[in-house]
N, C-alpha and C positions, 0 to 999 in steps of 0.2 A: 586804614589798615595797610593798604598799599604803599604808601608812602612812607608808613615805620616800618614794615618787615617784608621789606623788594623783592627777597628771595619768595617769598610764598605766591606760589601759583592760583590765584582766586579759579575755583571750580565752581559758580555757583548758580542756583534759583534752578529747579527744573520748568518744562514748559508749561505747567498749570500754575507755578508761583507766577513766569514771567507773563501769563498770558490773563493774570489776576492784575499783578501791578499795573501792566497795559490799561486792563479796564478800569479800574478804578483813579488810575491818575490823567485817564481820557486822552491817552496817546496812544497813537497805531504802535504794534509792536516793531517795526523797524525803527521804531525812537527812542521806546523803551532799551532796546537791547543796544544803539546804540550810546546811550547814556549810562548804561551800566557798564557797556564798554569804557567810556571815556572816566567812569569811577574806577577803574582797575579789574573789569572785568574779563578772566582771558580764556576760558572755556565754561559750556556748559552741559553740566551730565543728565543723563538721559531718561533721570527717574520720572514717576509720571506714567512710563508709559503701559502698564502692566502687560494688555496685549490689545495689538491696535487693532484693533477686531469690534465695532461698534455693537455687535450682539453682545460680546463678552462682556466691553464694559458695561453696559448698560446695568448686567447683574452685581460685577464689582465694584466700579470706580465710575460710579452717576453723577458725582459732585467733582470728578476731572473733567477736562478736556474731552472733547472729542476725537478722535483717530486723526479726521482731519486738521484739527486744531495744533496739535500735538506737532503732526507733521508740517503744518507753514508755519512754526515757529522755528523748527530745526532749520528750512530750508533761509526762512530770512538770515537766521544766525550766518549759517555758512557761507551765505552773498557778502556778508560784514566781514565774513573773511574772519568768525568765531569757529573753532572745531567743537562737536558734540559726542556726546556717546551716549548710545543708547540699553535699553533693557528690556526685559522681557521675565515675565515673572509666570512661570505655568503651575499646574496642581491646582489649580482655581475653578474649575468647573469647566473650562476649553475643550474642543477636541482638536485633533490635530489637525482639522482644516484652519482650523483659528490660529496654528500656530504656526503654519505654513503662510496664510497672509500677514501674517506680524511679520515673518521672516523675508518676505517679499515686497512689502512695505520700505522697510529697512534697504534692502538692496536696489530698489528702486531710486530712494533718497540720496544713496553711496553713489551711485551709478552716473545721476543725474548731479549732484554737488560733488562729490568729492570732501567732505566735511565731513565726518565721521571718523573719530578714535578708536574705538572701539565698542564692542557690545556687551554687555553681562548678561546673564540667563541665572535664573534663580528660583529655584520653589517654594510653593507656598507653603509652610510649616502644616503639618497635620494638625488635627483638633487634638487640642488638651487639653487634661481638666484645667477648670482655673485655680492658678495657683495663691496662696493667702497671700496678704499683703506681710513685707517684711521691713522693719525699722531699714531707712537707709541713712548712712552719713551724708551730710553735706557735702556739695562738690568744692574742688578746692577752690582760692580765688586764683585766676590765672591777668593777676596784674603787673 
């Protein structure tokens, strides 16, 4: 893809896609990420991390990463000399001590690498009812 459309900036794989790829293709993630580097890889965003608070995910995001996990994936990226950006996703059951170590997590990793783009913050949609299913059209082909 890199090589047909140069201009497009690859953002990709957050740290539970890259920290998957890793294990399952049995390479430590400094090799995974530097081969996604060497495919055109030239940042990665920061989704994944809801809130780095091991209580919290434990209730939400049991089948991510770990806090820790999450975190030495960023930190290798940014030794590769990859920038990351991180998130934080609240309204999910947290209190604000959870969201104060996410945010201090975060500054921590800033502090110490210098890799970090930026941050997004996002809420968790309130409960709805569910809504029916609606015919959709096909997506278009983008060849």
């Amino acid at each position: 893809m890199k090589a047909r459309y140069p201009q497009v900036h690859l953002h990709c794989f957050s740290a539970p896609e890259i920290l998957c790829i890793a294990e399952v293709s049995e390479l430590s993630i400094r090799e995974t990420i530097q081969r996604l580097m060497d495919a055109g890889l030239q940042s990665i965003p920061g989704g994944g991390a809801e809130i780095l608070d091991d209580e919290v995910r434990a209730k939400i995001a049991r089948l991510k990463c770990t806090s820790d996990d999450w975190e030495e994936m960023h930190r290798v990226a940014h030794s590769l000399g990859l920038r990351t950006t991180a998130t934080m996703m609240f309204g999910c059951g947290e209190e604000l001590r959870h969201r104060v170590n996410h945010l201090e997590r975060l500054r921590r990793i800033q502090e110490d690498t210098g890799g970090s783009q930026r941050s997004f913050r996002g809420c968790s949609p309130p409960k709805i009812p569910r809504l029916e299913k609606k015919s959709r059209k096909p997506l278009p082909s983008i060849t």
